[in-house]
VEXROPA-744048 format. One record per atom (N, C-alpha, C): residue in three letters; x, y, z. Coordinates in steps of 0.1 Angstrom, whole numbers, padded with zeros to 4 digits, always signed. Layout:
N
alaXYZ ...
END
This chain:
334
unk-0198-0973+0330 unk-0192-0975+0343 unk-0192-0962+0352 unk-0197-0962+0361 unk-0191-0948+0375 unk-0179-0951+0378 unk-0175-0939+0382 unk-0168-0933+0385 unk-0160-0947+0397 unk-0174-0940+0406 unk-0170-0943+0422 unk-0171-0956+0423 unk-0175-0968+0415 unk-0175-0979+0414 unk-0163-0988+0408 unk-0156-0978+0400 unk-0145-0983+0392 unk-0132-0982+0402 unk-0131-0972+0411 unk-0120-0966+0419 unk-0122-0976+0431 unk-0137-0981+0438 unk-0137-0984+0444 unk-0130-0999+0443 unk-0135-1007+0430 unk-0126-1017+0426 unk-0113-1017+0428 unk-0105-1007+0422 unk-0092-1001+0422 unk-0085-1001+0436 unk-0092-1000+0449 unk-0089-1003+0461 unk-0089-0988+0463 unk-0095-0976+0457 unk-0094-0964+0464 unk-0112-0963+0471 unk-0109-0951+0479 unk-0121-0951+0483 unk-0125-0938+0487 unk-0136-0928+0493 unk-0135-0915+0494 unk-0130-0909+0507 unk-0120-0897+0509 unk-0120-0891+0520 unk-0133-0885+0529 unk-0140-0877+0518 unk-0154-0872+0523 unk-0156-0868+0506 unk-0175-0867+0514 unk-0182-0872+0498 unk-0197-0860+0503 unk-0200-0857+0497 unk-0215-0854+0496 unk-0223-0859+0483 unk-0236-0853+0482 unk-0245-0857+0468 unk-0241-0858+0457 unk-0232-0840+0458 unk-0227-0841+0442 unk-0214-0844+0440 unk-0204-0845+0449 unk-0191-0850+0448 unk-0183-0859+0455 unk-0171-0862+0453 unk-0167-0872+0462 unk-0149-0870+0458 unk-0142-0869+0470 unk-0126-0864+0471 unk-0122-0879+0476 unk-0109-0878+0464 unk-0100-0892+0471 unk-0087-0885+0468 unk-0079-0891+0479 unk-0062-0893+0476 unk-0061-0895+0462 unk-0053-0888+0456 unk-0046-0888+0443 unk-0045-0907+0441 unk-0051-0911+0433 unk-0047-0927+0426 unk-0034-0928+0417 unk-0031-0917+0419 unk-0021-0917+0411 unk-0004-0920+0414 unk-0008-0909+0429 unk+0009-0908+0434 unk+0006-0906+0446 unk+0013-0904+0454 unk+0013-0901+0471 unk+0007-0889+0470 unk-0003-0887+0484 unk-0002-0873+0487 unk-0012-0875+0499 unk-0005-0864+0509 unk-0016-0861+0522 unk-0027-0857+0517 unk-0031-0848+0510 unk-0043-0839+0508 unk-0052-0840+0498 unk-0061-0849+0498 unk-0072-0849+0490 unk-0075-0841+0478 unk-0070-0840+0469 unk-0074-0833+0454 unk-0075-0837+0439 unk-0083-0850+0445 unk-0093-0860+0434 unk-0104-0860+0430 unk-0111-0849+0425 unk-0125-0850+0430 unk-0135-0856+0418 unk-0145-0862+0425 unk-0155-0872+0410 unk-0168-0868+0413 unk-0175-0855+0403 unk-0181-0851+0399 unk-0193-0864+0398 unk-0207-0865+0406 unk-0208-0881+0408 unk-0223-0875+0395 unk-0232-0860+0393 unk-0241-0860+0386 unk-0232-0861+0374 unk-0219-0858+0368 unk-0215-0861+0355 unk-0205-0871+0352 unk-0202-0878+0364 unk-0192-0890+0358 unk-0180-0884+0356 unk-0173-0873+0363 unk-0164-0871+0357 unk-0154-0869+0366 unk-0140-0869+0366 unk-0128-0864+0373 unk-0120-0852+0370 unk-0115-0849+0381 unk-0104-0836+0384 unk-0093-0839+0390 unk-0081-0838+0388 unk-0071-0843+0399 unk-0065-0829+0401 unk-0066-0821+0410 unk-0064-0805+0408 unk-0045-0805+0413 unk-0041-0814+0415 unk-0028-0813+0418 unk-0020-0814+0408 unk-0025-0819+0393 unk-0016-0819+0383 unk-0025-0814+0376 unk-0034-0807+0378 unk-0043-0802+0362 unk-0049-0809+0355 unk-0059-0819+0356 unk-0059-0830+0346 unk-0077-0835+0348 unk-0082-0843+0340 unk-0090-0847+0341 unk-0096-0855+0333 unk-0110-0863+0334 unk-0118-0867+0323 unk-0124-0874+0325 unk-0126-0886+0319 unk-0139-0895+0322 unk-0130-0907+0325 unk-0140-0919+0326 unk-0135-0931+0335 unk-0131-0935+0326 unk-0130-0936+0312 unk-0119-0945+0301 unk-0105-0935+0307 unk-0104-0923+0307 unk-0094-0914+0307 unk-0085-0918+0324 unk-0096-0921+0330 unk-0086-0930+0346 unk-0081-0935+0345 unk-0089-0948+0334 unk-0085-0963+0333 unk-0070-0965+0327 unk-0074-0953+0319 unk-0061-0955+0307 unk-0047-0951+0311 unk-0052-0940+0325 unk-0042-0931+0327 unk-0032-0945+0342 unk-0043-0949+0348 unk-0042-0958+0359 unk-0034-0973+0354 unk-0039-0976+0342 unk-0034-0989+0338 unk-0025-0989+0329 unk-0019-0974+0324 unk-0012-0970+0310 unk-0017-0979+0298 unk-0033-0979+0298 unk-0035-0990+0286 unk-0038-0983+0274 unk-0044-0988+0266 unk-0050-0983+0254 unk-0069-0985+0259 unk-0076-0978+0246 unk-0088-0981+0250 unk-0091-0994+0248 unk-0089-0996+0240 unk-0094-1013+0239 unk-0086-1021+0253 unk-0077-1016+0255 unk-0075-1028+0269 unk-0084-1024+0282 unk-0088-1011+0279 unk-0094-1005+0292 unk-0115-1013+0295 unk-0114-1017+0282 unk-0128-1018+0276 unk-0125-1033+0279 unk-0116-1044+0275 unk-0112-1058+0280 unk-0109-1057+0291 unk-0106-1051+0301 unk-0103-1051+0317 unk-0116-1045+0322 unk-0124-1037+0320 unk-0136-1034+0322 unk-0148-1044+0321 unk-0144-1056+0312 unk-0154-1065+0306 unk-0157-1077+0320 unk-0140-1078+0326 unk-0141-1086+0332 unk-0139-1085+0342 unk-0143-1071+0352 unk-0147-1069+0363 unk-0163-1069+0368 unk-0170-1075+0360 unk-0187-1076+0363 unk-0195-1058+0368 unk-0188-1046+0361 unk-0196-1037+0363 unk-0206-1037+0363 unk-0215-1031+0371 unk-0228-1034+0369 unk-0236-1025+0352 unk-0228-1017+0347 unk-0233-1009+0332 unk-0226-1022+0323 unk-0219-1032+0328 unk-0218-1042+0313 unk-0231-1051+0314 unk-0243-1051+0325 unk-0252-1058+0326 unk-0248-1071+0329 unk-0238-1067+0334 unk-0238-1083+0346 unk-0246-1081+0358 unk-0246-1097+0369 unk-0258-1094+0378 unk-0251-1088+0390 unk-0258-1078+0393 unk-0251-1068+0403 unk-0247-1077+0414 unk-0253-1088+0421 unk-0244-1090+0436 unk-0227-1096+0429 unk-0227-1099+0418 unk-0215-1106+0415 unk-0205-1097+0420 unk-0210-1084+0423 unk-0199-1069+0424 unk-0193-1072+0440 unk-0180-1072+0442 unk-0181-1072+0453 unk-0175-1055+0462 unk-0187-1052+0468 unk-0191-1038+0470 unk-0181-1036+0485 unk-0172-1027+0485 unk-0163-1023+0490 unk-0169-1013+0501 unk-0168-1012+0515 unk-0177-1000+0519 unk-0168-0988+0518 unk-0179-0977+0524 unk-0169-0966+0523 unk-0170-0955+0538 unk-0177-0963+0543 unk-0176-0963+0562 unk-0165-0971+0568 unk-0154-0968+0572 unk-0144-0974+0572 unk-0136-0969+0581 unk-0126-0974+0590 unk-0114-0965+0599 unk-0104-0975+0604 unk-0093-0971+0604 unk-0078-0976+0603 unk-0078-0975+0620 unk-0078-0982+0631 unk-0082-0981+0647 unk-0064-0979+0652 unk-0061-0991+0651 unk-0045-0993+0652 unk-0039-0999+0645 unk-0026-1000+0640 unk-0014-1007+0637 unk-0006-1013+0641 unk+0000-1021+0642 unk+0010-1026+0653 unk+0020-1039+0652 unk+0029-1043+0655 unk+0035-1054+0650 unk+0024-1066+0655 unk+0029-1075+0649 unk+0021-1087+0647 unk+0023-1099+0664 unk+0008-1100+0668 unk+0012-1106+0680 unk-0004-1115+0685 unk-0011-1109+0676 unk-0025-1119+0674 unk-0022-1137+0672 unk-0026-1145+0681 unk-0021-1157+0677 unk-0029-1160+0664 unk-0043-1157+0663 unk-0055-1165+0656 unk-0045-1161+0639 unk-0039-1143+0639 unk-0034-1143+0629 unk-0021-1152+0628 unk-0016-1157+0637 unk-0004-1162+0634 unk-0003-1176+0627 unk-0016-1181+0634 unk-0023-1191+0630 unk-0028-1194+0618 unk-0035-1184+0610 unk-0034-1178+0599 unk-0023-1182+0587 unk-0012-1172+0590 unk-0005-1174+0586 unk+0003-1189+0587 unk+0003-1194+0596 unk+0012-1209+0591 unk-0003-1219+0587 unk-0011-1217+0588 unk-0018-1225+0579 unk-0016-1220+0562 unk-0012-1209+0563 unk-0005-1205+0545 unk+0011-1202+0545 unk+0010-1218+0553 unk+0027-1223+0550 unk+0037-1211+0556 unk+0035-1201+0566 unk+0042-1190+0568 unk+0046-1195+0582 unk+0058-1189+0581 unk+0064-1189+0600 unk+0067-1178+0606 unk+0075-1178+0615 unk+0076-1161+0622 unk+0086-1154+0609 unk+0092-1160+0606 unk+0103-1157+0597 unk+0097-1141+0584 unk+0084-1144+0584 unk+0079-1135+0577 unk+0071-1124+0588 unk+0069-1127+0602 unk+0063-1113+0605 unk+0068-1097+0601 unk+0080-1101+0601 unk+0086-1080+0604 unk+0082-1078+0588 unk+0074-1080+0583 unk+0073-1077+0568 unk+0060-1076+0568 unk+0049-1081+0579 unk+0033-1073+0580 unk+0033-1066+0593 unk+0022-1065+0592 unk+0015-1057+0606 unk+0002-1064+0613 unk-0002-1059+0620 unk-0019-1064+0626 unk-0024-1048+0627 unk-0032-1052+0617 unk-0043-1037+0619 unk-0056-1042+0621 unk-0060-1032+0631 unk-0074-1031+0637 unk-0078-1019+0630 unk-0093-1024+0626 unk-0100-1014+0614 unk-0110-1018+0616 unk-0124-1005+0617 unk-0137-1010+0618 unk-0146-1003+0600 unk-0160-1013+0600 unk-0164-1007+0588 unk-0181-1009+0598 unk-0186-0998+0595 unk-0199-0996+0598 unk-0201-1001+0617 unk-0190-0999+0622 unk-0192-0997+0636 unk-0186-1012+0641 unk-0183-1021+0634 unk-0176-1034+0632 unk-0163-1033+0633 unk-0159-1040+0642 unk-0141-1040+0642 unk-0138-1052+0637 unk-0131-1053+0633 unk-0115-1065+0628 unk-0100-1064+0628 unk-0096-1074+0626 unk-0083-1075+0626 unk-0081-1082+0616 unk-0066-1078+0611 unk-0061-1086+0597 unk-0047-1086+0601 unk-0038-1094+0590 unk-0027-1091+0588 unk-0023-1079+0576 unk-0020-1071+0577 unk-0017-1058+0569 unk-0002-1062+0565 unk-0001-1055+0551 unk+0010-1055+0537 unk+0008-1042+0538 unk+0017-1036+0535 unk+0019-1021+0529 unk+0022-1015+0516 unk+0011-1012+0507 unk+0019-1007+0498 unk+0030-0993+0501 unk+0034-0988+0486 unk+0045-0974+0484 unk+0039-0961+0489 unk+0020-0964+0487 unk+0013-0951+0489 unk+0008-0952+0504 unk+0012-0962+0508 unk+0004-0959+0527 unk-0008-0967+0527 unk-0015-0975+0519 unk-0025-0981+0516 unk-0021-0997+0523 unk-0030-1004+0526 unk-0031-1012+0532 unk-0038-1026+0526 unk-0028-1036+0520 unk-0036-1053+0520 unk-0040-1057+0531 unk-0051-1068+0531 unk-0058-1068+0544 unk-0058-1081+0543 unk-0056-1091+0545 unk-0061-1108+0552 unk-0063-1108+0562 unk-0071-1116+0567 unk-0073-1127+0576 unk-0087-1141+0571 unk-0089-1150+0577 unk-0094-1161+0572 unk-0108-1156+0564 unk-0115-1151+0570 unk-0127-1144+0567 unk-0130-1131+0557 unk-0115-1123+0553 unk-0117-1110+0542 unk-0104-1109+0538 unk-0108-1106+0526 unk-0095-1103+0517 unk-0104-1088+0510 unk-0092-1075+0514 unk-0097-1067+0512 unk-0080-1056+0513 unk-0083-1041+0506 unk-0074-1030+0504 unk-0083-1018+0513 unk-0073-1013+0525 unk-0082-0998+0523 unk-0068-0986+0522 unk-0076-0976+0515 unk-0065-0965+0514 unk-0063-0969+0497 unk-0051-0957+0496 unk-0047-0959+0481 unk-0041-0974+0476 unk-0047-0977+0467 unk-0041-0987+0461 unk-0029-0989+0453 unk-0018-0991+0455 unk-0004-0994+0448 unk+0000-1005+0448 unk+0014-1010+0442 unk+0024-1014+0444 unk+0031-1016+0455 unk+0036-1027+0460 unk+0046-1025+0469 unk+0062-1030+0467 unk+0071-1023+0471 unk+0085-1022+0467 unk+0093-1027+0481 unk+0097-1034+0483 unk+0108-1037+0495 unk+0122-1039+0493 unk+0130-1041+0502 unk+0143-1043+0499 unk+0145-1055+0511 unk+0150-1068+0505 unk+0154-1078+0511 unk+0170-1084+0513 unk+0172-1084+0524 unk+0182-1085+0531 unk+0185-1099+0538 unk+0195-1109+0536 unk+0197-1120+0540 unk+0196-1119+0557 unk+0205-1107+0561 unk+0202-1108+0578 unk+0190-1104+0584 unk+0180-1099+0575 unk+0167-1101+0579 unk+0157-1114+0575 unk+0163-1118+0565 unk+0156-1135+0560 unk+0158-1144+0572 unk+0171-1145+0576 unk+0172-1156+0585 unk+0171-1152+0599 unk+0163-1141+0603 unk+0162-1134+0621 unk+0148-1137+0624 unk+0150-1144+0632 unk+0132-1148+0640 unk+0130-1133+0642 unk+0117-1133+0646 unk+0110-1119+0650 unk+0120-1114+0663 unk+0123-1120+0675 unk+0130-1114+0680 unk+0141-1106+0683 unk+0145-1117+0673 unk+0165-1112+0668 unk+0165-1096+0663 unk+0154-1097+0651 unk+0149-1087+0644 unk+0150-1075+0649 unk+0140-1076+0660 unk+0133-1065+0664 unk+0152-1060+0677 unk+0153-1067+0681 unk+0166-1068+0690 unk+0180-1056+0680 unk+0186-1064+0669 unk+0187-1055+0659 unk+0186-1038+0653 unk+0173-1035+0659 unk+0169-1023+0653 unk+0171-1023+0639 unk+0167-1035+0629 unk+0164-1028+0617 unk+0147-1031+0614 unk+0142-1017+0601 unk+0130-1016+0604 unk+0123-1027+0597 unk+0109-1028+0595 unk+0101-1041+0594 unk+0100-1033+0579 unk+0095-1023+0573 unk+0099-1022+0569 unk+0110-1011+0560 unk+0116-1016+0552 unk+0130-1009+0546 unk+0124-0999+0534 unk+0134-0988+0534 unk+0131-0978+0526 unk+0132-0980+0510 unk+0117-0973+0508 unk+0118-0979+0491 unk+0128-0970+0483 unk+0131-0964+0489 unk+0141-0957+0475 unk+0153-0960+0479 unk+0160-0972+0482 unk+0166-0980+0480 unk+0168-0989+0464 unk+0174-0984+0456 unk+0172-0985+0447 unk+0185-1001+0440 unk+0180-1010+0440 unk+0185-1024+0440 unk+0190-1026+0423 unk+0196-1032+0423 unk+0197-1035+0406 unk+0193-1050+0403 unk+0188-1058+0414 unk+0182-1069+0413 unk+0167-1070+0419 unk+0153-1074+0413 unk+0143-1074+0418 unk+0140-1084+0412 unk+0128-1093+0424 unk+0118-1104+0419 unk+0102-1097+0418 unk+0092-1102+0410 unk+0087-1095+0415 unk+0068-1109+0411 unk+0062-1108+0424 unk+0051-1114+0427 unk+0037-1107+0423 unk+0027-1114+0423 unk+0014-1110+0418 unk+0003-1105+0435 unk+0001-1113+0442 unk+0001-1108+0457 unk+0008-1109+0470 unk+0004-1103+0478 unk+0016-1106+0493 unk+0014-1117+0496 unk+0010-1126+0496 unk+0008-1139+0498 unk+0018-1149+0499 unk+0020-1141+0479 unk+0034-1148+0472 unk+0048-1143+0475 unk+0042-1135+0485 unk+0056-1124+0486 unk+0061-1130+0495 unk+0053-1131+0511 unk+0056-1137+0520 unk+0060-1150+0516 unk+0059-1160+0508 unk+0057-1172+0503 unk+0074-1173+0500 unk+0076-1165+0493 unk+0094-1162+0488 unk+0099-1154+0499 unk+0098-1145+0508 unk+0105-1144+0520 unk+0106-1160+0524 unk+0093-1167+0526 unk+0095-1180+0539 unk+0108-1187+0531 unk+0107-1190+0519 unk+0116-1200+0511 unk+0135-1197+0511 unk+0131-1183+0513 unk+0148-1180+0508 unk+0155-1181+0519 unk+0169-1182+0517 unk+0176-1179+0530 unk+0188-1167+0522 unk+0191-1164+0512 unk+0202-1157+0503 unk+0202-1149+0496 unk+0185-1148+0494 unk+0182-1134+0484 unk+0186-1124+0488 unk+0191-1114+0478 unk+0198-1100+0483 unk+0190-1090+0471 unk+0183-1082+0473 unk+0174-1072+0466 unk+0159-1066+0463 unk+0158-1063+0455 unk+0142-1055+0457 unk+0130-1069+0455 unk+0121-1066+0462 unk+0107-1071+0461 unk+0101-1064+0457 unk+0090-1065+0446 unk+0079-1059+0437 unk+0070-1070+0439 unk+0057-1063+0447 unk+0044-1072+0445 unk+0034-1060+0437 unk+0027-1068+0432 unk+0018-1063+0420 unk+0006-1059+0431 unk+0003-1065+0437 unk-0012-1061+0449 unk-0026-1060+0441 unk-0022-1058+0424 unk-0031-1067+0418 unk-0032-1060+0404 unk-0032-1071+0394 unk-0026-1071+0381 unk-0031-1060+0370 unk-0042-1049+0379 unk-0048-1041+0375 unk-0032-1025+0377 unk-0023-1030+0383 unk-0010-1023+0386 unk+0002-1026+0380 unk-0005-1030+0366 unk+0007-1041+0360 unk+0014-1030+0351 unk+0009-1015+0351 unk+0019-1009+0343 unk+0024-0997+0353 unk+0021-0999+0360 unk+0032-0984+0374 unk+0041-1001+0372 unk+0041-1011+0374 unk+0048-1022+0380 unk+0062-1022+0368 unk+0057-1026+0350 unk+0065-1022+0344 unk+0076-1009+0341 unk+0069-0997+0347 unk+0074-0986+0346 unk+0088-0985+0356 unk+0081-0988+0365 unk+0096-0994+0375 unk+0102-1000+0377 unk+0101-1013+0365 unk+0110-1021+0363 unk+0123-1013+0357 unk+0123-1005+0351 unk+0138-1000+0341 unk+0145-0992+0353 unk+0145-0998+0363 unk+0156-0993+0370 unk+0168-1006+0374 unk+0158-1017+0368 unk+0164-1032+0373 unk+0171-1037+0362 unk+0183-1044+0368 unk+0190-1049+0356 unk+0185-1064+0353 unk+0183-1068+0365 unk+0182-1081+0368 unk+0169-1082+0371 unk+0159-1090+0364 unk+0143-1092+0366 unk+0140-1104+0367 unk+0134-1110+0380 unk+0130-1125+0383 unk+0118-1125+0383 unk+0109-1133+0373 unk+0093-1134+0377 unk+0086-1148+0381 unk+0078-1143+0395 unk+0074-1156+0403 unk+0057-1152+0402 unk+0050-1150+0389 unk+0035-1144+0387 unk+0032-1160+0385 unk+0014-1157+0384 unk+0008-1167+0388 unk+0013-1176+0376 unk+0002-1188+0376 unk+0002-1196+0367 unk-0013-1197+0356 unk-0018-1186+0364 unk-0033-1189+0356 unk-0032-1180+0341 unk-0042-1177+0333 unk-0038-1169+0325 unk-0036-1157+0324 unk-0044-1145+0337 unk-0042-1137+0343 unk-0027-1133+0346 unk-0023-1140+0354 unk-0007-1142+0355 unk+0000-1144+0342 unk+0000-1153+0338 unk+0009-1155+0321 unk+0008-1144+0311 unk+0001-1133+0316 unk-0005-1127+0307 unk+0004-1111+0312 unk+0003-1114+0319 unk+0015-1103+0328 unk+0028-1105+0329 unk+0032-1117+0326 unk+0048-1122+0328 unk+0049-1119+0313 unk+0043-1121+0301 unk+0040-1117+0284 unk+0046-1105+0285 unk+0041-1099+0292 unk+0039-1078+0290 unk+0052-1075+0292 unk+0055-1083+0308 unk+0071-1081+0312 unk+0079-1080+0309 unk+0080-1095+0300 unk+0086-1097+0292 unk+0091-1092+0279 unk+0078-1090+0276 unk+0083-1081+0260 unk+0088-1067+0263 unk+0082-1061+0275 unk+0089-1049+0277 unk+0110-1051+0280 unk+0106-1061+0291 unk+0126-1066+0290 unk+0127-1078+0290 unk+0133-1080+0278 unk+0136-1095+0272 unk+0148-1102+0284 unk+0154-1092+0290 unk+0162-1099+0301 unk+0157-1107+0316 unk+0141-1102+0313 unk+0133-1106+0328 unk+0134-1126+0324 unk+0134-1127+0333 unk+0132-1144+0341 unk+0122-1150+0341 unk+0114-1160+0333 unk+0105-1163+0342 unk+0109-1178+0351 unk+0105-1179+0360 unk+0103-1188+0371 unk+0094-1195+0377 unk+0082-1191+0370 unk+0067-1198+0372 unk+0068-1217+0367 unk+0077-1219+0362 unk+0081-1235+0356 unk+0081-1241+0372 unk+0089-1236+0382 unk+0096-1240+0395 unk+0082-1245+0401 unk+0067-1238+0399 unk+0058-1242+0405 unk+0046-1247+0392 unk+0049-1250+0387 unk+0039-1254+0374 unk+0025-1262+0378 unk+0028-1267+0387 unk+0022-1272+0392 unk+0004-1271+0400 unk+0011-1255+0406 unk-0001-1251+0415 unk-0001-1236+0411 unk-0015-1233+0415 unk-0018-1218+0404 unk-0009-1208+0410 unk+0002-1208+0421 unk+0008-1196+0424 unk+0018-1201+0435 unk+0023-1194+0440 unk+0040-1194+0448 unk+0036-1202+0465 unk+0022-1195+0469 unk+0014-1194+0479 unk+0012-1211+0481 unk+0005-1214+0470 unk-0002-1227+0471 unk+0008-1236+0469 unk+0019-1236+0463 unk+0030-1241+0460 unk+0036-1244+0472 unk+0038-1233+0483 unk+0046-1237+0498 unk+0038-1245+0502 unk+0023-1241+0502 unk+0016-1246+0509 unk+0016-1263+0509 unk+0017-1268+0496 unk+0018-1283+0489 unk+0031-1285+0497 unk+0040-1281+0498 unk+0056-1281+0501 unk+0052-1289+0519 unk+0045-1278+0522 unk+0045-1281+0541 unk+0035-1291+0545 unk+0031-1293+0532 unk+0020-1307+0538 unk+0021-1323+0532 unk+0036-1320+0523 unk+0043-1330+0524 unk+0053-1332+0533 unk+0057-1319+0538 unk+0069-1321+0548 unk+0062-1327+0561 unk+0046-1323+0565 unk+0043-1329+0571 unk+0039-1343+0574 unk+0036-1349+0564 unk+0033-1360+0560 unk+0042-1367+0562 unk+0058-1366+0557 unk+0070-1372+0558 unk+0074-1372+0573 unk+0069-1365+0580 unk+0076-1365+0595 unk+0062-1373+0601 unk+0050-1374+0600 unk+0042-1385+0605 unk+0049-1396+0600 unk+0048-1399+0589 unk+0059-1412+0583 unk+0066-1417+0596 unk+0074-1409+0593 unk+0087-1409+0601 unk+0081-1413+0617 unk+0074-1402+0624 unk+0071-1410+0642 unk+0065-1424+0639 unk+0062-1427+0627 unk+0055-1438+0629 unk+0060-1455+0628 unk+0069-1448+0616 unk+0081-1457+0617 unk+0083-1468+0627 unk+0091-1461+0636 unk+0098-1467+0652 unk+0088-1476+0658 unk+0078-1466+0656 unk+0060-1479+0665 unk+0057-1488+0657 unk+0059-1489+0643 unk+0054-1500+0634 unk+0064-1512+0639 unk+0077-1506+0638 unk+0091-1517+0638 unk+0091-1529+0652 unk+0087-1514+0664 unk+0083-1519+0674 unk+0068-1535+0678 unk+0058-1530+0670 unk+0047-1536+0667 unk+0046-1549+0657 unk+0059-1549+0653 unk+0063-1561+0642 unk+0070-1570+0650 unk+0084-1564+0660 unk+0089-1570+0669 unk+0081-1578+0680 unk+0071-1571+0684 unk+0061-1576+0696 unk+0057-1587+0685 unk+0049-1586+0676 unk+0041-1596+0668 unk+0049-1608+0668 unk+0061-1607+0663 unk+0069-1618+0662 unk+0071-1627+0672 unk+0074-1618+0686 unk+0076-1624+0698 unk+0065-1633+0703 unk+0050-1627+0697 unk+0040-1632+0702 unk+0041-1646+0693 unk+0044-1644+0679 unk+0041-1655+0671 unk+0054-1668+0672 unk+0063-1659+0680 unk+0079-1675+0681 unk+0068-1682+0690 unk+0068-1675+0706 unk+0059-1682+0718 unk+0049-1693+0715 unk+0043-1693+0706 unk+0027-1698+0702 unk+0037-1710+0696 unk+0046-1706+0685 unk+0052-1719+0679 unk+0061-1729+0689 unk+0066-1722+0697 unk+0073-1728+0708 unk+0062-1736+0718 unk+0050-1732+0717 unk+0043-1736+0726 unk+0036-1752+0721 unk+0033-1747+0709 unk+0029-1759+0700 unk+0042-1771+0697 unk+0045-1769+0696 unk+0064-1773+0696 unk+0065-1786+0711 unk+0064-1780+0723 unk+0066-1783+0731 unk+0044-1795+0732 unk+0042-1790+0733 unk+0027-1796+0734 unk+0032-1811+0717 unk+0038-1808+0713 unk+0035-1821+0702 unk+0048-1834+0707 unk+0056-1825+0714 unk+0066-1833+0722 unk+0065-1843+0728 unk+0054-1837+0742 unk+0045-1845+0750 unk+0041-1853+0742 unk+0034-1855+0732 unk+0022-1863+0725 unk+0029-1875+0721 unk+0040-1871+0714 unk+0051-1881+0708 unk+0054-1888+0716 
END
């Protein structure tokens, strides 16, 4: 495996690079100043901020807190191109890239976006709309924030990370659950809340999807949100759990997910799971989504109702007349 292939997966990517090296943001922890550097003719890393270094099992291990063998089974099943899988299966991240603007959310196409994934305004102060170009290309997405300043990316057409890849931590507040965007913003509290806020109750989801998915549903939750941003962060994710007394888990349903709710679990036998509540559909996301297209369904029901009852009454009316008419015509005859 490279180096720059494996990080790249990871959602990191380079500050500046030449032939023989390439500097990223610490993958480890925050930091302004680039002092990661990956030696690209030997495969190897430096993190000159903590002293450290080594080869790509030694990232993996150090990035995923695994063992080698888990690093060699999570390696298996990312299609590197050195396990001899077929290279386009790779999905190749660029590294021409630029963050344009930021900004609260006001794109309709994204807004549109989002309530076709069962979301309402109820969830904007919790993203952004970032403008970002790659190779001279602009777009727009709806942006998640992770803890390190790194950026989830949707919109209909890409699902994508740029910047360091983390965790993301929030703090959820009932008078921000139930404030349309305006109220919100009217208010002055921020979109988003400071993570070292430190909650003794946390839920905690597999992507922002599911996160927004559990903002749209609640109206009462009081405490931390932990999104995974992706299950490759499943041990920074555990490590931060031991500040929680209280652990709710809303992870997928596939085995990916069950497989993470396992870990959580055995690490704290007090964690919850809650994946039962959607058994149904592979995650939280698809789950509302099922939810709003029955609700829709039940309110077509419903307008249509009144016109059927209407259209039964007309029928009738038409069909007394015709009998009344026949009625009166056998009269005569008689």
């Amino acid at each position: 495996m490279g180096l720059e292939e494996v990080l790249a997966v990871l959602g990191h990517l380079p500050v500046r690079q030449n032939e023989k090296e390439a500097w990223y943001l610490s993958p480890f922890s925050p930091e302004k100043l680039a002092s990661f550097k990956v030696d690209k003719r030997n495969n190897v890393w430096h993190l000159f901020s903590e002293g450290i270094g080594g080869t790509v099992t030694d990232l993996v291990q150090k990035y995923l807190g695994a063992s080698v063998n888990d690093v060699l089974q999570w390696a298996s099943g990312q299609n590197f191109s050195s396990f001899h899988q077929q290279s386009n299966s790779i999905r190749k991240i660029p590294t021409e890239y630029k963050i344009e603007k930021v900004m609260d959310l006001h794109n309709i196409h994204l807004m549109d976006y989002l309530r076709k994934r069962g979301l309402s305004s109820k969830t904007y102060p919790y993203v952004k709309e970032v403008w970002f170009s790659i190779k001279d290309k602009s777009y727009y997405a709806v942006g998640f924030q992770n803890r390190s300043g790194g950026w989830e990316l949707r919109n209909p057409y890409y699902k994508g990370a740029l910047l360091n890849k983390d965790i993301s931590i929030w703090h959820i507040d009932p008078a921000i659950l139930n404030a349309g965007t305006q109220e919100f913003q009217q208010k002055g509290i921020p979109a988003v809340p400071h993570d070292g806020i430190q909650e003794r109750r946390i839920v905690v989801v597999e992507g922002f999807m599911d996160a927004l998915s559990f903002i749209e549903m609640q109206t009462s939750y009081w405490g931390a949100l932990l999104v995974l941003n992706s299950i490759t962060l499943l041990g920074k994710a555990i490590e931060t759990l031991k500040d929680y007394a209280e652990i709710n888990l809303f992870l997928d349903n596939d085995n990916a997910g069950k497989k993470c709710t396992a870990k959580i679990m055995a690490a704290y036998p007090h964690a919850v799971d809650y994946s039962y509540l959607y058994q149904a559909h592979k995650d939280l996301n698809e789950h509302l989504v099922a939810k709003r297209q029955r609700q829709a369904l039940s309110a077509q029901k419903a307008e249509k109702a009144p016109q059927k009852e209407a259209d039964s009454a007309e029928q009738q009316e038409d069909c007394n007349k015709e009998i009344n008419s026949i009625k009166k015509g056998m009269r005569r005859r008689m």
